[in-house]
Backbone as JSON Lines, residues from 0, in Angstrom:
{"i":0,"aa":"X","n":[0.86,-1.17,0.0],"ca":[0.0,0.0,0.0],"c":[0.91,1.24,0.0]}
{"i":1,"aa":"X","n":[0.99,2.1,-0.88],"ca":[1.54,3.29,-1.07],"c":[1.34,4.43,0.18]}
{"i":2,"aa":"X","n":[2.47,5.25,0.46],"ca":[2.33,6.03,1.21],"c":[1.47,7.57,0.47]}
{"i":3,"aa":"X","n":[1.04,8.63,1.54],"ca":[0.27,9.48,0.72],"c":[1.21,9.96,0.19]}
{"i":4,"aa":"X","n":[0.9,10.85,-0.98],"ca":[1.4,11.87,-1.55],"c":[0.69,12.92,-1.68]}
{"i":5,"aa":"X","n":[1.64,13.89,-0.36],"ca":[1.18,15.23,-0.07],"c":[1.84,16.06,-1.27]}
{"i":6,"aa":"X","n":[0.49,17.24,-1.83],"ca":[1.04,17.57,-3.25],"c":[1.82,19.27,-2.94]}
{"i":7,"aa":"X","n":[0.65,19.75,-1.73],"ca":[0.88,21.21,-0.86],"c":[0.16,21.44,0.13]}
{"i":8,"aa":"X","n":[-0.04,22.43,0.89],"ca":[-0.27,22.91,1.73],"c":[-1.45,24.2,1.23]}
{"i":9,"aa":"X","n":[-2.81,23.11,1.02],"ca":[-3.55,24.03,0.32],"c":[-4.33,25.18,1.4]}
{"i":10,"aa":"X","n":[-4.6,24.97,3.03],"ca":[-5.0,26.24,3.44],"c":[-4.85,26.11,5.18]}
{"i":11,"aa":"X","n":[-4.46,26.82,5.79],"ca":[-4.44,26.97,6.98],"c":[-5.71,27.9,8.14]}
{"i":12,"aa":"X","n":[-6.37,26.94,8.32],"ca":[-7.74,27.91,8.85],"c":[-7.73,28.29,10.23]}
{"i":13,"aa":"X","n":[-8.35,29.67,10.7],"ca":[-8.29,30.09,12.04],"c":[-9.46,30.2,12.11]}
{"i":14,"aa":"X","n":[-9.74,30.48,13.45],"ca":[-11.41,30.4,13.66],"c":[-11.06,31.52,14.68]}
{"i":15,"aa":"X","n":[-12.24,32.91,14.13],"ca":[-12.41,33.77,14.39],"c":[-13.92,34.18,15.15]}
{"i":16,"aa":"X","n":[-14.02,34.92,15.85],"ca":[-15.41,35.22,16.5],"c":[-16.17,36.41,15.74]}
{"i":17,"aa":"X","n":[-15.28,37.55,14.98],"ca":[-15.96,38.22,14.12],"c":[-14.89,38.59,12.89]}
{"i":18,"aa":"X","n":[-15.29,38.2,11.78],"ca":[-14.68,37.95,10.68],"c":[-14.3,39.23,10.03]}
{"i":19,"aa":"X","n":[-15.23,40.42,10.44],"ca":[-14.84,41.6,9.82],"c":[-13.57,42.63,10.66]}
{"i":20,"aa":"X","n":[-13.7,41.73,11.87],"ca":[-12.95,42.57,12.4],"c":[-11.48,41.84,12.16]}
{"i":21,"aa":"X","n":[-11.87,40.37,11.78],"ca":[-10.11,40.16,11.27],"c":[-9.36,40.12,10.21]}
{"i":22,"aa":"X","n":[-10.73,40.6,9.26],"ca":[-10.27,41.1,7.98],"c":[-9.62,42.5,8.07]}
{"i":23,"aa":"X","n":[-9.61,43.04,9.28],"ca":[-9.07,44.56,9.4],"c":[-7.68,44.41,9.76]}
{"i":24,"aa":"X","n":[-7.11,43.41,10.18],"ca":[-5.58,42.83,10.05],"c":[-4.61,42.36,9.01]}
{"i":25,"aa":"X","n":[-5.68,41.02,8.48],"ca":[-4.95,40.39,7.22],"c":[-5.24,41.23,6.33]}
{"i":26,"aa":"X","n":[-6.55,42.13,6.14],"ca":[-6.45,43.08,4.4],"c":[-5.63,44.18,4.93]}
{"i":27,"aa":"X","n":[-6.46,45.04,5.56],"ca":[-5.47,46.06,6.04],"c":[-4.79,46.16,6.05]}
{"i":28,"aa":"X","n":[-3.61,45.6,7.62],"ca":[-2.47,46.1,8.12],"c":[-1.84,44.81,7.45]}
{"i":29,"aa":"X","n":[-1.8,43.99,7.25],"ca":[-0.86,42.91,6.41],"c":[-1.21,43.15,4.93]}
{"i":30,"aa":"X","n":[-2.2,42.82,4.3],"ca":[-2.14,43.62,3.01],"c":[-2.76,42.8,2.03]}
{"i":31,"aa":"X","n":[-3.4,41.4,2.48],"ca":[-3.65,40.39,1.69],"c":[-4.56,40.42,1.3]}
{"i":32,"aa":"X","n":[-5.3,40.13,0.43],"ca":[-6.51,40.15,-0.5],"c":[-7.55,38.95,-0.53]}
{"i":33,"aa":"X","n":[-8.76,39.3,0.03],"ca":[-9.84,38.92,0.19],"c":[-10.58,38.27,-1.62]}
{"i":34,"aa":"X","n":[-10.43,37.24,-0.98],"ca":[-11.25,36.0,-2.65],"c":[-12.06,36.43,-2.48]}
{"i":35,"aa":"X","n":[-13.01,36.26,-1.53],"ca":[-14.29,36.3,-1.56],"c":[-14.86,35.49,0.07]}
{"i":36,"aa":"X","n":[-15.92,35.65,0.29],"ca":[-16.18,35.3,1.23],"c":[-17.61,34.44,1.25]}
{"i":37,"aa":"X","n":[-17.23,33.39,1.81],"ca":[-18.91,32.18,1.45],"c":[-19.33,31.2,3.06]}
{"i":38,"aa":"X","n":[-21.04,31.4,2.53],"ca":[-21.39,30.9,3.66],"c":[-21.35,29.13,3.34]}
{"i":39,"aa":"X","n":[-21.27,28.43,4.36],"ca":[-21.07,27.39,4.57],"c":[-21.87,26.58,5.7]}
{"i":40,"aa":"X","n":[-22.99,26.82,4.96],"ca":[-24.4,25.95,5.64],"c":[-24.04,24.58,6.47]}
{"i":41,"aa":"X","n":[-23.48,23.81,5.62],"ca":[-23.4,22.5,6.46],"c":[-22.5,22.72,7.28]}
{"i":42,"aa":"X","n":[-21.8,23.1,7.35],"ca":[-21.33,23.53,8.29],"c":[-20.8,24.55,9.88]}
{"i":43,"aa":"X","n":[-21.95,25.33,9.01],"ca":[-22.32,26.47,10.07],"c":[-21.32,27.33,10.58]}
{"i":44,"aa":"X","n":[-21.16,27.73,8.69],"ca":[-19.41,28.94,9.45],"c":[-19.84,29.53,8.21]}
{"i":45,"aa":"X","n":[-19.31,30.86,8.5],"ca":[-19.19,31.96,7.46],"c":[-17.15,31.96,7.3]}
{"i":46,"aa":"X","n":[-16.67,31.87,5.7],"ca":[-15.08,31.29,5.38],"c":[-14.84,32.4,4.83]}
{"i":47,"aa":"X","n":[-13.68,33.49,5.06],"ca":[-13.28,34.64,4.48],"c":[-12.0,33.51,3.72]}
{"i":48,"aa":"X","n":[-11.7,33.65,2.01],"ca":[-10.74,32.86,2.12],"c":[-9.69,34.28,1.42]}
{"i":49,"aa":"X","n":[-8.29,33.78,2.12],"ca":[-7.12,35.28,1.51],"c":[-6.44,34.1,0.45]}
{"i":50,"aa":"X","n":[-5.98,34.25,-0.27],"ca":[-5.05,33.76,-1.05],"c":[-3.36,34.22,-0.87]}
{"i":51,"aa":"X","n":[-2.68,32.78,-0.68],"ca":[-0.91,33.54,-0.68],"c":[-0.21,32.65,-1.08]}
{"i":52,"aa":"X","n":[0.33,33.31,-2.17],"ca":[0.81,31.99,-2.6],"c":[-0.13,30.93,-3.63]}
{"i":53,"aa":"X","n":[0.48,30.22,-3.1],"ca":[-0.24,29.2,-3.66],"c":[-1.05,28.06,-2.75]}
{"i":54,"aa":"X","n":[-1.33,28.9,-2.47],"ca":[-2.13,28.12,-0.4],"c":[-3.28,29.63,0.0]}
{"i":55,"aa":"X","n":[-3.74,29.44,1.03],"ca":[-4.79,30.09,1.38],"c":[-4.82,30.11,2.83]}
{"i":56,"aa":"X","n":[-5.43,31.4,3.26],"ca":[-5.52,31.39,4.9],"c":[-7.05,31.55,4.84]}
{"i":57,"aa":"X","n":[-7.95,30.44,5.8],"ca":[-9.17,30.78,5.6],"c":[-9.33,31.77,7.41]}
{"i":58,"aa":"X","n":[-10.4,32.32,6.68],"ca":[-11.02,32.95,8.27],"c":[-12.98,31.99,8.33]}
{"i":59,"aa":"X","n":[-12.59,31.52,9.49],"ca":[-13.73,30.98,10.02],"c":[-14.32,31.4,10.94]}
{"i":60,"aa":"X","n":[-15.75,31.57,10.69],"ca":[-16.69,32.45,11.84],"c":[-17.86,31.62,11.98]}
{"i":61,"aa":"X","n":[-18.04,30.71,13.4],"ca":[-19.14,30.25,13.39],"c":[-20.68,30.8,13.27]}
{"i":62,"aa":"X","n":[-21.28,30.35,12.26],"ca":[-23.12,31.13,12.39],"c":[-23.57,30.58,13.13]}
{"i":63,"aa":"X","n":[-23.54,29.39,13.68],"ca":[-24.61,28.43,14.8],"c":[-23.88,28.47,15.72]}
{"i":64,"aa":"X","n":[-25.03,28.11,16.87],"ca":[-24.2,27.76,18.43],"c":[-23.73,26.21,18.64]}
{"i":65,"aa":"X","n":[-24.09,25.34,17.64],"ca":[-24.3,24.1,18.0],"c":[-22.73,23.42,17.26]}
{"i":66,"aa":"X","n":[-22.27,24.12,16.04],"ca":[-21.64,23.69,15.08],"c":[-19.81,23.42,15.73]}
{"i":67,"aa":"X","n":[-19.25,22.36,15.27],"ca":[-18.28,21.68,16.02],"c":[-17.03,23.1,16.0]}
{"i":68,"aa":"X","n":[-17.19,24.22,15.18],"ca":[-16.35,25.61,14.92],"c":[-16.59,26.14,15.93]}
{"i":69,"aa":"X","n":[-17.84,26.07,16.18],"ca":[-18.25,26.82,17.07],"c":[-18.05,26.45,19.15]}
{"i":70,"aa":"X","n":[-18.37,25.4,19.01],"ca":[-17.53,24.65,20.19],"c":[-16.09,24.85,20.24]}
{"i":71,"aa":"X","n":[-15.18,24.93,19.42],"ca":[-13.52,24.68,18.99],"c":[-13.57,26.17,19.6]}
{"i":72,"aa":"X","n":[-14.53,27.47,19.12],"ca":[-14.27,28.94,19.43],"c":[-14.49,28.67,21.51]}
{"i":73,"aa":"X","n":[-15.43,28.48,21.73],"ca":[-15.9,27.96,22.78],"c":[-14.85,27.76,24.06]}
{"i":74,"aa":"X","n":[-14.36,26.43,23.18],"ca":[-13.69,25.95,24.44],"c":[-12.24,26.55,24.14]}
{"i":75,"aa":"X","n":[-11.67,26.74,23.11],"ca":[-10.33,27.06,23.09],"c":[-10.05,28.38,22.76]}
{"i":76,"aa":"X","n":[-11.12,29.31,21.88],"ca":[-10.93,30.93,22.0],"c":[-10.38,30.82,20.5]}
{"i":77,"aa":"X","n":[-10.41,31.93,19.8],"ca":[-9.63,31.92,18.3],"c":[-8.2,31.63,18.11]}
{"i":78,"aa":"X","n":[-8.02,31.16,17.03],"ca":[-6.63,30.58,16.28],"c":[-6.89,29.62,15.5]}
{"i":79,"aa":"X","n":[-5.65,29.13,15.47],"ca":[-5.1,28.47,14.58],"c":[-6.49,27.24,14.6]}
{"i":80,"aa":"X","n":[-6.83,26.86,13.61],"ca":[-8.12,25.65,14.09],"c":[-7.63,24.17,13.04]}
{"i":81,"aa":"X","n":[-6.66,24.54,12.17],"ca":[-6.39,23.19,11.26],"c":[-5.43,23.44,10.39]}
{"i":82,"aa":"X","n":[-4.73,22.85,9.33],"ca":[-3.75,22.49,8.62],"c":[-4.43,21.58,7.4]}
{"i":83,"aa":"X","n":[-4.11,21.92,6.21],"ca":[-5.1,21.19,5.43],"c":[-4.04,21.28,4.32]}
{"i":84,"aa":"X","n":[-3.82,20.18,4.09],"ca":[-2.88,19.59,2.64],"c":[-3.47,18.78,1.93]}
{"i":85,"aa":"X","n":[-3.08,19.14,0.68],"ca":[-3.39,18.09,-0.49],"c":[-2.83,17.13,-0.92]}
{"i":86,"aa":"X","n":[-3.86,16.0,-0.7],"ca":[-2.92,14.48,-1.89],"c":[-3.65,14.4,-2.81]}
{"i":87,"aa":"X","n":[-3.11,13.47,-3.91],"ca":[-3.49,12.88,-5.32],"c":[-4.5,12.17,-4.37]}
{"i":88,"aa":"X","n":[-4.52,11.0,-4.33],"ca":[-6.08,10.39,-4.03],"c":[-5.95,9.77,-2.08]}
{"i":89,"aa":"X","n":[-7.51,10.86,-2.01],"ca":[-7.88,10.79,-0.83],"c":[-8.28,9.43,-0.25]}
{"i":90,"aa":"X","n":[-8.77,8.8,-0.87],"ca":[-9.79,7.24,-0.71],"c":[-7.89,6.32,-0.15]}
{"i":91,"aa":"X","n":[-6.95,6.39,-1.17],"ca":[-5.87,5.96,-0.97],"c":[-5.06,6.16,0.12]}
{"i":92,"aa":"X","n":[-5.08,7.36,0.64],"ca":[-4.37,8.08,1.44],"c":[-5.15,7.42,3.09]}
{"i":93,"aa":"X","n":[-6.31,7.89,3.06],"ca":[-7.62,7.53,4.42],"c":[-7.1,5.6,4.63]}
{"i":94,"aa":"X","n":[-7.21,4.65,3.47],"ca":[-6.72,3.44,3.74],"c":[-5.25,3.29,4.32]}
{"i":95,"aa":"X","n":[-4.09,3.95,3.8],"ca":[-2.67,3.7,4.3],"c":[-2.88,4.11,5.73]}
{"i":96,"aa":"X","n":[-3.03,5.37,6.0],"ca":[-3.37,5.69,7.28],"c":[-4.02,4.79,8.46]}
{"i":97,"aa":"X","n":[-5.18,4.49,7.77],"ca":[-5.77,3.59,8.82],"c":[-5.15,2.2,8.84]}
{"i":98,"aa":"X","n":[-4.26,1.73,8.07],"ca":[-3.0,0.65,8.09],"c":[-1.89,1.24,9.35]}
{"i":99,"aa":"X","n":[-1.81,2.23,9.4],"ca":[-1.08,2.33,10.52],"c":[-1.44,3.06,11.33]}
{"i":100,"aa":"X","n":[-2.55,2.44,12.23],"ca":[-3.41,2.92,13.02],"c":[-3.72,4.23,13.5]}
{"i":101,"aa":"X","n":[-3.9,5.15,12.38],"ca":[-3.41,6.67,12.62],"c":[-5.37,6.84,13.09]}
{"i":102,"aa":"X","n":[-5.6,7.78,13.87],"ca":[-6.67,7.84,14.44],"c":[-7.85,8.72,13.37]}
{"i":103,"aa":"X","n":[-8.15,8.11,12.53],"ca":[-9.19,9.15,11.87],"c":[-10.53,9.69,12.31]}
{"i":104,"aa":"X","n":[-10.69,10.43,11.67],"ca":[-12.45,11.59,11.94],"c":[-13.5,10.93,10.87]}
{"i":105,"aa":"X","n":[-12.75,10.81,9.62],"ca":[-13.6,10.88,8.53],"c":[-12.55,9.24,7.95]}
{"i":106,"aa":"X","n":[-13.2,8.0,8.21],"ca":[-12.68,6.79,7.86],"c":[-12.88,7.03,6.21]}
{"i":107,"aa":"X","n":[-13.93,7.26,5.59],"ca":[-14.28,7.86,4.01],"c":[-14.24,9.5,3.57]}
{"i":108,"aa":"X","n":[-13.7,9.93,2.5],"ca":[-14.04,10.75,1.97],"c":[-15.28,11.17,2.19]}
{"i":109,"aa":"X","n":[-15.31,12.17,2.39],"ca":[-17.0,13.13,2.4],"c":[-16.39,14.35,1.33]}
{"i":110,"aa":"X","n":[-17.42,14.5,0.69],"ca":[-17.88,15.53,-0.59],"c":[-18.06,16.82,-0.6]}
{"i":111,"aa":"X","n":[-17.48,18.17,-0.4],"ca":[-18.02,19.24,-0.53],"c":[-18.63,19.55,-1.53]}
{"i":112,"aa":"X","n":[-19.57,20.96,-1.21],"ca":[-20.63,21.36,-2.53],"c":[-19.46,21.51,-3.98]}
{"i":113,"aa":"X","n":[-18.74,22.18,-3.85],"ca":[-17.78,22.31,-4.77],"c":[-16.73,21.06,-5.72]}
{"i":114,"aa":"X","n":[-17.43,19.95,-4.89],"ca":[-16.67,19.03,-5.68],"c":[-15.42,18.47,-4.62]}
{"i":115,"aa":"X","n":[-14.72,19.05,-3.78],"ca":[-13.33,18.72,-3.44],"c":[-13.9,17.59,-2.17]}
{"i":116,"aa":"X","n":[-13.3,16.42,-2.38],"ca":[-13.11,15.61,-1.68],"c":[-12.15,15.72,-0.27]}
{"i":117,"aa":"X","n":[-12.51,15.33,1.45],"ca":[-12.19,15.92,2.39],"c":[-12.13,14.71,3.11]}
{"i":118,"aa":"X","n":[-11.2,14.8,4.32],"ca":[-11.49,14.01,5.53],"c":[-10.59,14.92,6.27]}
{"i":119,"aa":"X","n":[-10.92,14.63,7.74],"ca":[-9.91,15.19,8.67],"c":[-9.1,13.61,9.96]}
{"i":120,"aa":"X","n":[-8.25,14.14,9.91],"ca":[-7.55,12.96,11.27],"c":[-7.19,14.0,12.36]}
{"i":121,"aa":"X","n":[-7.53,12.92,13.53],"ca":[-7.6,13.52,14.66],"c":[-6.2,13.85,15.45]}
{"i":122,"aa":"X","n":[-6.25,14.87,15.8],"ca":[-5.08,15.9,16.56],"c":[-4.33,14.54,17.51]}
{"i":123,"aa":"X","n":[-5.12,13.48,17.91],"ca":[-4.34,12.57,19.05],"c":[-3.34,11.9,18.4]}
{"i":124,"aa":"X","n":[-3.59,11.37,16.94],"ca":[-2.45,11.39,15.87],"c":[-1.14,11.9,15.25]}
{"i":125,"aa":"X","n":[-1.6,13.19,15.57],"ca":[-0.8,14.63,14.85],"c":[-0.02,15.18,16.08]}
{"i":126,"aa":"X","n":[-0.17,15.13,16.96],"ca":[1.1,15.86,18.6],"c":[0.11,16.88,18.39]}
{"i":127,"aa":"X","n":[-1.12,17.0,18.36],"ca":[-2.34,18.29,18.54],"c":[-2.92,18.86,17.44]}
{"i":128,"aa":"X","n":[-2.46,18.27,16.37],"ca":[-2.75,19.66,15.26],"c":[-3.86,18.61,14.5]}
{"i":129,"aa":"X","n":[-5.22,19.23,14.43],"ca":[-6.36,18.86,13.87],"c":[-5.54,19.14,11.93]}
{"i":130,"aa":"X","n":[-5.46,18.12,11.64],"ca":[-5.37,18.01,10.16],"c":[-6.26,17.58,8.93]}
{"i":131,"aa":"X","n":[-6.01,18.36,8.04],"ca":[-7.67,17.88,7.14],"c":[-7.04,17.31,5.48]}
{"i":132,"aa":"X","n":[-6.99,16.66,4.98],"ca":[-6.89,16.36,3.59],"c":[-7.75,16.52,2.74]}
{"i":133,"aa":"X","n":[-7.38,17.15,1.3],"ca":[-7.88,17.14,0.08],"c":[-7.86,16.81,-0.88]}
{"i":134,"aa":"X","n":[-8.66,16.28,-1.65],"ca":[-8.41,15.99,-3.14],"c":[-9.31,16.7,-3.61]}
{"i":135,"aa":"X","n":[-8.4,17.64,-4.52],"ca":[-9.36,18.38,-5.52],"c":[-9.96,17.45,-7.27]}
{"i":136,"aa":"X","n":[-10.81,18.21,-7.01],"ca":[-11.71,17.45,-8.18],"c":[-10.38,17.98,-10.01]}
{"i":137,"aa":"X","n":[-11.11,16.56,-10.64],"ca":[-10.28,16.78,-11.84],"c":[-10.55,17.74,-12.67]}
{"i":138,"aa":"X","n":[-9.34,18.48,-13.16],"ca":[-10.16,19.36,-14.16],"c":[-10.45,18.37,-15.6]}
{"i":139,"aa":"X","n":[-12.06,18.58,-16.24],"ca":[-12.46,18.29,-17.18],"c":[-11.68,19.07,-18.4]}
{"i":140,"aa":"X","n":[-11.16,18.58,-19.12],"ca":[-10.5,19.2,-19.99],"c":[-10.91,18.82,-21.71]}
């Protein structure tokens, strides 16, 4: 069974309590430029995403009280909330892992609206750091 192949370091997300006010840091006084900003129903976060590079810093703002962002704001206060890299194939990657008993969240791929394929493994794995994998969808060409 092949090991993953991490391709980059597609986004590093913080979880924020009000999103406009931390867009007054990263656009502002750092200087970075706002993609766009989208709500995220199933999940119950509003995502400011900046682009740098070739990676992304998202800003996460929970909309619900119930939503697992929103607990993470809760109990631990804003920051750093995950680490999210990309491999070639996720389905591949989730099996090696669980070959060496690495503790997963998401044993299968789950689907965003956008197409990109996701799982996260749990921080008891990682020395703390909630990590999430991606596979982005193919481009049709």
């Amino acid at each position: 069974m092949p090991q993953p192949k991490v391709k980059n370091i597609h986004h590093v997300a913080i979880v924020v309590e009000d999103i406009e006010a931390a867009l007054t840091f990263w656009v502002e006084a750092l200087g970075l430029e706002l993609s766009h900003l989208e709500e995220i129903d199933s999940q119950e976060s509003r995502v400011a995403f900046l682009p740098v590079g070739d990676s992304e810093i998202e800003l996460v703002q929970p909309t619900g009280d119930d939503s697992g962002v929103a607990r993470y704001l809760k109990k631990r206060g804003g920051g750093m909330h995950h680490i999210c890299v990309e491999v070639e194939d996720l389905q591949a990657s989730l099996s090696y892992l669980k070959s060496k008993d690495v503790q997963l969240i998401h044993e299968e791929p789950q689907k965003r609206e956008d197409g990109k394929l996701f799982a996260f493994i749990h921080p008891d794995s990682t020395q703390g750091v909630l990590l999430e994998l991606y596979e982005l969808p193919r481009q049709v060409r």
